[in-house]
C-alpha positions in Angstrom: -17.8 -36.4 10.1 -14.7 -35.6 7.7 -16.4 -34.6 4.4 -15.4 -36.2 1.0 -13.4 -32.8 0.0 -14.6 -33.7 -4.2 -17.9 -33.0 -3.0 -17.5 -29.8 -1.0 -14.7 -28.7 -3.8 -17.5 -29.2 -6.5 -20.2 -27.7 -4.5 -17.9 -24.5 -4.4 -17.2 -24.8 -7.9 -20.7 -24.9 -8.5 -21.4 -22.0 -6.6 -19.1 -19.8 -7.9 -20.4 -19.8 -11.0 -23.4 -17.1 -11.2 -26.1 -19.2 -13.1 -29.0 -16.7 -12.7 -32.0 -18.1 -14.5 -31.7 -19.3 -17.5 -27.9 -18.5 -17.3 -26.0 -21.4 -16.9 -22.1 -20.2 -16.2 -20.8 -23.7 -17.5 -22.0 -25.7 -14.6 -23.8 -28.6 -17.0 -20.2 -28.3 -19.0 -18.3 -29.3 -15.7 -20.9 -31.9 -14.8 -20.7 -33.7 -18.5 -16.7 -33.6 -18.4 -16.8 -35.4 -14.8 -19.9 -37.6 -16.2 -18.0 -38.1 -19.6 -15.0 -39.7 -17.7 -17.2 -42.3 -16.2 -18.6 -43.9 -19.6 -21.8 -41.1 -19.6 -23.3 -40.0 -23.2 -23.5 -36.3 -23.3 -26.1 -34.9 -25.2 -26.6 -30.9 -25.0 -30.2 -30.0 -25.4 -30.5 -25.7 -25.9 -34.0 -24.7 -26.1 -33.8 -20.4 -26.4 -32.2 -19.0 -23.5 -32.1 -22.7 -21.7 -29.8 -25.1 -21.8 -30.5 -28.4 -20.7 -28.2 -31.8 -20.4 -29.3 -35.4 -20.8 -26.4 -37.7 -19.7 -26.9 -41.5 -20.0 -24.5 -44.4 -19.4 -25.9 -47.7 -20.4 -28.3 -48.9 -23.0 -31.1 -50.8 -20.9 -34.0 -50.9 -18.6 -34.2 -49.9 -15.6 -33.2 -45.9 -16.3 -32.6 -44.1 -12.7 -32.1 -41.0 -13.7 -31.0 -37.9 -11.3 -33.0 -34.7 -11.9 -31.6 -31.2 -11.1 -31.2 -27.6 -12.2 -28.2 -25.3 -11.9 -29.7 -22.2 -12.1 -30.4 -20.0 -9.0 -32.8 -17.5 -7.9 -31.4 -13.8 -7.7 -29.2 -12.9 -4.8 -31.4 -10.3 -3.6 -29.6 -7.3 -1.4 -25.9 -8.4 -1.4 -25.1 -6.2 1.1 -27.4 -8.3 3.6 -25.3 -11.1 2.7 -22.2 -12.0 5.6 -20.3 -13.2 2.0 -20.5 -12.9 -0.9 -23.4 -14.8 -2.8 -21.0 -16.5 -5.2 -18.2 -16.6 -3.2 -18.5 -20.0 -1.7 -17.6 -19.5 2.2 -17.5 -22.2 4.9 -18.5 -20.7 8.2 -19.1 -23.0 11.1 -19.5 -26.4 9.5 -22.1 -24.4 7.0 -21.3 -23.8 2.9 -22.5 -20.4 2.2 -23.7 -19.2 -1.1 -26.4 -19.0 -4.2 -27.3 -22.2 -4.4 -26.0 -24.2 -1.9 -28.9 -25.6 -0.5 -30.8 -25.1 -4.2 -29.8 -27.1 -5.8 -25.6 -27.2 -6.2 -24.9 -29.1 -3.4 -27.4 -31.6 -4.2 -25.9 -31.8 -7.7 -22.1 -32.0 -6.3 -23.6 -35.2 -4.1 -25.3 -36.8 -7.3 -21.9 -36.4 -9.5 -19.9 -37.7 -6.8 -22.2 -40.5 -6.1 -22.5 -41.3 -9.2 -18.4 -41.5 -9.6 -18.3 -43.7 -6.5 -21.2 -45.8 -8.0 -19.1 -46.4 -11.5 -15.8 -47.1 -9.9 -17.5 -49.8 -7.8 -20.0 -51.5 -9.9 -18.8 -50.6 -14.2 -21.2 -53.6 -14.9 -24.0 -52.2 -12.9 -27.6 -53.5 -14.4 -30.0 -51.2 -16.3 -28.4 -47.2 -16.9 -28.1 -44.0 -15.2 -29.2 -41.0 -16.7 -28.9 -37.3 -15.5 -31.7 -34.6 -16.4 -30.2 -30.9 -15.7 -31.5 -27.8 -16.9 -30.9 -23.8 -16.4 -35.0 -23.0 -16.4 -36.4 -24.8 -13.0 -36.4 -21.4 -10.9 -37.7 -19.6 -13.6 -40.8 -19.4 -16.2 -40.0 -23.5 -16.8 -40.4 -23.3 -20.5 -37.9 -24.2 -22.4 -36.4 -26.7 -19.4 -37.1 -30.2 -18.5 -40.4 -30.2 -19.9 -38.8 -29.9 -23.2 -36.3 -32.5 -22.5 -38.9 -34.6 -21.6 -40.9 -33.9 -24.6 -37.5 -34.8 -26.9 -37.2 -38.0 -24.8 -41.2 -39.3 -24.9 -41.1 -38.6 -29.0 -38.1 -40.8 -29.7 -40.0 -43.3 -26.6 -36.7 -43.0 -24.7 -38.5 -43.9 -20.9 -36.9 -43.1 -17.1 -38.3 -46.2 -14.7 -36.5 -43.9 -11.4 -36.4 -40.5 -11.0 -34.5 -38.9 -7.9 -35.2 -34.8 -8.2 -32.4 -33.4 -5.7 -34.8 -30.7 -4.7 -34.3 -29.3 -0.8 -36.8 -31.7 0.8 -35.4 -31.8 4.1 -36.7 -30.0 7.0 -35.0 -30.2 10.1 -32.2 -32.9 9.5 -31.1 -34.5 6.2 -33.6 -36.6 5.1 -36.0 -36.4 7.4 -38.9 -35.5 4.7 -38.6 -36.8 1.1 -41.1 -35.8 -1.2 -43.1 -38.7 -2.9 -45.7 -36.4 -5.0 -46.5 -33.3 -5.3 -49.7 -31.0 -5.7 -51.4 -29.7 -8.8 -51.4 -26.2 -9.7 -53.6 -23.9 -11.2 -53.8 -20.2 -11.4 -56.8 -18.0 -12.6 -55.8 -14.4 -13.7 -60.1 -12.9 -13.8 -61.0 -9.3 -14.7 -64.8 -8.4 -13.3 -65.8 -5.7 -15.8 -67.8 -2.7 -14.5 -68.3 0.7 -15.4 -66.1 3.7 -14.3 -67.9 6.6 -12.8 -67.7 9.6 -10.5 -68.3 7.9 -6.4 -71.0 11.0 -6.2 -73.1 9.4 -9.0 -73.1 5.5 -8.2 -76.2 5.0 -10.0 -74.1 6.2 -13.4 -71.5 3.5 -12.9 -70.8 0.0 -11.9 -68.8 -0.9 -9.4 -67.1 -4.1 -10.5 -65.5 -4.8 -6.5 -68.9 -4.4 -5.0 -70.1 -7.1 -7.4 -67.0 -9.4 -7.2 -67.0 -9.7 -3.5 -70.0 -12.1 -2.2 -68.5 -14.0 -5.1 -64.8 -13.8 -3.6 -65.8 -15.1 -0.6 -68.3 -17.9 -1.6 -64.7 -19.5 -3.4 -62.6 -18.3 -0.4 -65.2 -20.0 1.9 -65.7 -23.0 -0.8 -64.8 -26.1 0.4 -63.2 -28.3 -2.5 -62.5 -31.7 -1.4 -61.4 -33.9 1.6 -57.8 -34.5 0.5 -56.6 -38.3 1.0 -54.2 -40.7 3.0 -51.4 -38.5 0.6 -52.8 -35.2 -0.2 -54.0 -32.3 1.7 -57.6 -30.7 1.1 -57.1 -28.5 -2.1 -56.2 -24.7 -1.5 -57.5 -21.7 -2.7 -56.0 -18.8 -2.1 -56.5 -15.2 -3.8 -52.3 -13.8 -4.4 -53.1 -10.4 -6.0 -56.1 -8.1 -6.9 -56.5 -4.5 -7.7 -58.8 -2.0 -9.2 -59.5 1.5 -9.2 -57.4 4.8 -10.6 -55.8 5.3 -7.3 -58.2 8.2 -6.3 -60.6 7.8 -3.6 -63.8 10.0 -5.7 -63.4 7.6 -8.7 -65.0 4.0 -9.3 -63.1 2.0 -10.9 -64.0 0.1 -14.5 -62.9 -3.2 -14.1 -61.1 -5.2 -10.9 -58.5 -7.7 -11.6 -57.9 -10.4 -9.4 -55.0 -13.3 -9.0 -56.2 -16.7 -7.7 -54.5 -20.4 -7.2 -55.1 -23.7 -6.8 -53.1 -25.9 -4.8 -55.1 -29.2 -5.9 -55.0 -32.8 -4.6 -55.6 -35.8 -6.6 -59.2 -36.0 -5.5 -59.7 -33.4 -8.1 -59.2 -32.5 -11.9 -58.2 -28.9 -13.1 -61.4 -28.8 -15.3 -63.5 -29.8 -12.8 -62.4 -26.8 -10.5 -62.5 -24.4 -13.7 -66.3 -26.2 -14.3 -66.8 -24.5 -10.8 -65.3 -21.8 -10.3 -67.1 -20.6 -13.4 -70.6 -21.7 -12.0 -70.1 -19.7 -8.9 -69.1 -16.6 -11.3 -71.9 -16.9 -13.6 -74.5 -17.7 -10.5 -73.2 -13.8 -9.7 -74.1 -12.5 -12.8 -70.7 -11.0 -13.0 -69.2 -9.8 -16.2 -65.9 -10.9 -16.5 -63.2 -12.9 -18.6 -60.9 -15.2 -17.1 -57.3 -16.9 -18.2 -56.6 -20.1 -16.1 -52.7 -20.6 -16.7 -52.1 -25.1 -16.0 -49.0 -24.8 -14.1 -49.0 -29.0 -13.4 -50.6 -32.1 -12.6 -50.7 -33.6 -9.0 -48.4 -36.6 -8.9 -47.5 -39.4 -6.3 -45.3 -42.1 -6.1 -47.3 -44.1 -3.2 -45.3 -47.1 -3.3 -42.2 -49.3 -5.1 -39.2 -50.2 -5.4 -37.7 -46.0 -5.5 -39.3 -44.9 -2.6 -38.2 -48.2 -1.0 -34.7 -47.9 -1.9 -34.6 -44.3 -0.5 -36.4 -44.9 2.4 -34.1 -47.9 3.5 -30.7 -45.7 2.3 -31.8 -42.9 4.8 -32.2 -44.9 7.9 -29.1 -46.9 7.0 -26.6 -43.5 6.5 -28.9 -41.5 9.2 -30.0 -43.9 11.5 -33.5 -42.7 11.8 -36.3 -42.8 9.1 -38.0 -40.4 6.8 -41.5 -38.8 6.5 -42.8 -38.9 3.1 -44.7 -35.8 2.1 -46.4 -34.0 -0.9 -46.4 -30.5 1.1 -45.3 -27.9 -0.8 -44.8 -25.9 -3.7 -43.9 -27.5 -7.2 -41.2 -28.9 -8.5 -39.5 -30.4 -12.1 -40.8 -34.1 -11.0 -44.0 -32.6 -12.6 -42.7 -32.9 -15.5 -41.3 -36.0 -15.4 -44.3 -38.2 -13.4 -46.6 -38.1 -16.5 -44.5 -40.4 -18.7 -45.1 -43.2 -15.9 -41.7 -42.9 -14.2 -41.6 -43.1 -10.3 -40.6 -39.7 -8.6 -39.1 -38.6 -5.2 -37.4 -35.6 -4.3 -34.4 -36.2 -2.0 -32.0 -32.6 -1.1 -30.6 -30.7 1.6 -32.2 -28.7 4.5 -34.5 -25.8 2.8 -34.5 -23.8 5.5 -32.5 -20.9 3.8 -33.7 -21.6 0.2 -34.0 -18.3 -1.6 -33.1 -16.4 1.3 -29.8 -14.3 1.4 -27.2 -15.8 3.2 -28.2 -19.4 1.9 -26.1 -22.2 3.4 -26.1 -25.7 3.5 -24.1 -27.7 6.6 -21.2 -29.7 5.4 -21.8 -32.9 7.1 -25.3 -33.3 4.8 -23.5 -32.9 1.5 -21.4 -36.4 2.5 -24.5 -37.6 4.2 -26.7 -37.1 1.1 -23.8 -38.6 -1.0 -23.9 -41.4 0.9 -27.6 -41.8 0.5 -27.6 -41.1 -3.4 -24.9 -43.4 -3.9 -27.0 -46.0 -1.5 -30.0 -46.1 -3.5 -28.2 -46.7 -6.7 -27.0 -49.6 -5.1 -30.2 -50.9 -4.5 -31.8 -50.5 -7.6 -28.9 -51.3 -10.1 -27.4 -54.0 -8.2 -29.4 -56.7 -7.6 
């Protein structure tokens, strides 16, 4: 396939730009000139260190709106690196750089799409609306939930969402993600008493107390899952205790736990029993439960239609929606009552050095961005 050379030229632009999280480097100032000349409404949104971008070209319902971040996890060892990170390379038919699979060639597609789009249909129905920020791939504070908060208190609603997160995993578009699972951390500290291992009846040993109670919630089964979701995960990321001598016991053991959670289940309800299974331990501890988002899904309508029809018709096969996964900005966005899917390049090198994305998928997922615009705004 000959690739549109706007979108691979903006992908490298993109990419050369070192946007670190919550840096930015002027990639939302590029996208709002390019959006600007197509009739878009610029509005800058800078929360602290973030800065976020709402663009929006018509007045009415329905709102698609294209969701995206361009900052970019650290490069890691450059010297493991065949180029340089932000020195956009072709090699082979693959763009190589920061970012190219997450999320700057996703965001070259949507711009160019979205150009196509405009220059074919100016009196399309409903608007277009881009959501960009600088704080997805880091602590996601001052990013699209923010936006999102400015947008629900002046009641300004997205119907569509399309996240360009890397959703593919073998082939462009052959997953899309229609949901998402909750998540849920628990930071707990089991308090004992310190003490000399010669004179265990003097002390308390917190890690002897804490571990039938461990493995009752490692063992613990939490739900069934459902036609969409997996069974809800529990897995223990981090613990630690002692002084780092073997004759000491240690006063207190701190231990890292999430939740991956399906919509079968409510965050309280698995605080409600995680905390029953502690206290049926007698253990003393404290615990901080950090909400890191709600479960969402978009089963069904006219979005996951549309993008599920544009990918056969560009690709010529169909594609598997899944809620696999980590999280993503559509967290944000599925509370207000919009429809969500994540639609992006091949993950396969995501965060990894030497991150590429082949050519070929940046004109295919063009194609399919500019596709389901088509379907929903031009009926």
């Amino acid at each position: 396939m000959k690739l549109d050379t706007d979108v691979l030229a903006l992908a490298k632009d993109f990419i050369s730009r070192p946007s670190i999280t919550p840096r930015d480097e002027g990639c939302q100032a590029l996208m709002a000139q390019r959006l600007s000349n197509c009739g878009f409404e610029i509005e800058s949104m800078v929360f602290d260190d973030t800065t976020n971008m709402w663009a929006r070209r018509g007045k009415g319902d329905p709102v698609f709106c294209f969701a995206g971040h361009t900052d970019v996890v650290p490069t890691g060892d450059i010297s493991h690196w065949h180029t340089p990170p932000f020195v956009p390379t072709v090699i082979d038919g693959y763009l190589h750089g920061r970012g190219a699979a997450d999320m700057k060639g996703s965001l070259a597609a949507m711009v160019v799409a979205t150009e196509r789009f405009v220059a074919k249909h100016p009196d399309h129905q409903g608007s277009i609306a881009f959501l960009i920020t600088s704080d997805e791939e880091g602590p996601f504070i001052n990013g699209t939930t923010r936006v999102i908060d400015t947008l629900e208190a002046r009641n300004e609603k997205i119907t569509w969402s399309l996240v360009g997160e890397p959703s593919s995993t073998l082939k462009l578009g052959d997953i899309v993600k229609n949901g998402r699972r909750g998540s849920l951390t628990g930071n707990l500290v089991v308090r004992g008493v310190q003490g000399h291992v010669a004179y265990p009846h003097l002390a308390d040993n917190p890690i002897h107390k804490a571990a039938p109670a461990l493995t009752e919630l490692a063992n613990m089964h939490w739900d069934n899952g459902n036609a969409f979701f997996p069974p809800t995960s529990f897995q223990i990321a981090n613990i630690n205790g002692g002084t780092g001598t073997s004759n000491v016991i240690p006063g207190d053991l701190k231990v890292m736990f999430n939740f991956r959670y399906s919509t079968e289940v409510t965050a309280q309800a698995l605080i409600e029993r995680v905390e029953a299974i502690l206290d049926s331990h007698q253990l003393d501890y404290a615990i901080d439960w950090v909400f890191n988002g709600l479960p969402f899904l978009t089963g069904g309508g006219p979005l996951l239609e549309a993008t599920k029809q544009a990918i056969e018709e560009v690709t010529g096969y169909a594609t598997d929606p899944q809620t696999t996964g980590g999280t993503s900005d559509g967290r944000f966005i599925a509370p207000t009552g919009a429809q969500v899917i994540e639609l992006g390049p091949v993950n396969a090198t995501i965060h990894k050095v030497n991150e590429s994305v082949k050519v070929d998928d940046l004109e295919l997922l063009t194609l399919c961005y500019e596709s389901i615009l088509e379907k929903l705004l031009c009926k």
